[in-house]
C-alpha positions as CSV (number, residue, x, y, z in Angstrom):
1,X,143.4,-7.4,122.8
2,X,146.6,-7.4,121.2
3,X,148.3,-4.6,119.6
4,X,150.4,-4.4,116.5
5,X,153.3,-2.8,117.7
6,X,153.7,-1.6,114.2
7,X,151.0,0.4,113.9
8,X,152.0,3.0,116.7
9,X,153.8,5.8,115.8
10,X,157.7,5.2,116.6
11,X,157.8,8.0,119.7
12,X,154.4,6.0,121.4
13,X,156.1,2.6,121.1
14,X,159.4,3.8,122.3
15,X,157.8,5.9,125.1
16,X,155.4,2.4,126.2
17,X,158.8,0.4,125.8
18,X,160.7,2.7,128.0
19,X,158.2,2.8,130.9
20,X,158.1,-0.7,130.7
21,X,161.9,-1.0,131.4
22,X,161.8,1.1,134.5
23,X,159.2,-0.3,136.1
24,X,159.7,-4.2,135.6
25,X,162.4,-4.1,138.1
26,X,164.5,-6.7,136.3
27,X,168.0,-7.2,137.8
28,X,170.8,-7.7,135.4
29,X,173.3,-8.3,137.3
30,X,176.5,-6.4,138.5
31,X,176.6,-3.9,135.1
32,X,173.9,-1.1,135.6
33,X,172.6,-1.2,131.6
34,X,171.1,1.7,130.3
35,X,167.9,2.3,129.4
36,X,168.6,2.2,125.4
37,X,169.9,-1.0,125.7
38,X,166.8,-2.3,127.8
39,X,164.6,-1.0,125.0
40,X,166.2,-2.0,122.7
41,X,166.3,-5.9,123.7
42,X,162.6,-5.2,124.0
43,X,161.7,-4.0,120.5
44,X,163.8,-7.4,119.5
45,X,161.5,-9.1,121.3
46,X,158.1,-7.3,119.6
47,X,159.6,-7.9,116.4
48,X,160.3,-11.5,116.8
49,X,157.3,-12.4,118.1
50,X,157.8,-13.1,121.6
51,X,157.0,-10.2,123.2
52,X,153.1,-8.4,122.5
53,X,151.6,-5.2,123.3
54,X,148.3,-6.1,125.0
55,X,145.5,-3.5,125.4
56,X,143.3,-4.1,128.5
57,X,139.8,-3.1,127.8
58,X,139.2,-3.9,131.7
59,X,141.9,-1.6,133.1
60,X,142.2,0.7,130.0
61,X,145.9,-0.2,130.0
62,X,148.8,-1.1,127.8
63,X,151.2,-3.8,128.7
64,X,153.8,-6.1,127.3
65,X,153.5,-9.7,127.6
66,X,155.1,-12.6,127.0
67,X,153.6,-14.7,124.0
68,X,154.1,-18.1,126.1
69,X,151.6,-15.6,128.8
70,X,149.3,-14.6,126.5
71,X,148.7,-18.0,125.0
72,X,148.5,-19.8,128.9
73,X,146.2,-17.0,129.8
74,X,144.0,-17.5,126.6
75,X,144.0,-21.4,127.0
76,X,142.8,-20.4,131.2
77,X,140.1,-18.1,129.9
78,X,138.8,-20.8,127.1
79,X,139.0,-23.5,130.0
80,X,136.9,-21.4,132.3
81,X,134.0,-20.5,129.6
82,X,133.9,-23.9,128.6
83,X,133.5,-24.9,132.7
84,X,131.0,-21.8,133.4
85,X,129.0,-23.0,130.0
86,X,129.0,-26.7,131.4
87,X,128.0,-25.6,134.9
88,X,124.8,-23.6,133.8
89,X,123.5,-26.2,131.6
């Protein structure tokens, strides 16, 4: 389920933003670049559109997710209903 980010209070987004910088492991190069920075490309992201919360009802967890991800893994999910439907007719 996806998340608005806007309707989490400012200290929860910032808090899920900054755990998700220090754990993705992303190398950027030579230049170490703080943490700020890193959450800050990442709320540019939300607000554009490219990057979503996601809420796992499965896991109980909260992740951020590419929207190019969420829509391939939406389009897998329809493809295997459709194929489960087909197969138990």
């Amino acid at each position: 389920m996806i998340i608005p980010y806007q309707q989490l209070a400012p200290n929860t987004l910032e808090s899920i933003l900054e755990s998700y910088a220090l754990r993705e492991g992303t190398d950027y190069g030579i230049d170490e670049v703080p943490l700020q920075h890193k959450v800050e490309q990442l709320m540019q992201q939300l607000q554009h559109g490219d990057l979503l919360l996601v809420w796992s009802e499965l896991h109980e967890t909260i992740n951020l997710m590419s929207k190019q991800s969420w829509q391939q893994l939406q389009q897998e999910a329809s493809t295997t209903q459709a194929f489960n439907e087909d197969s138990s007719s």
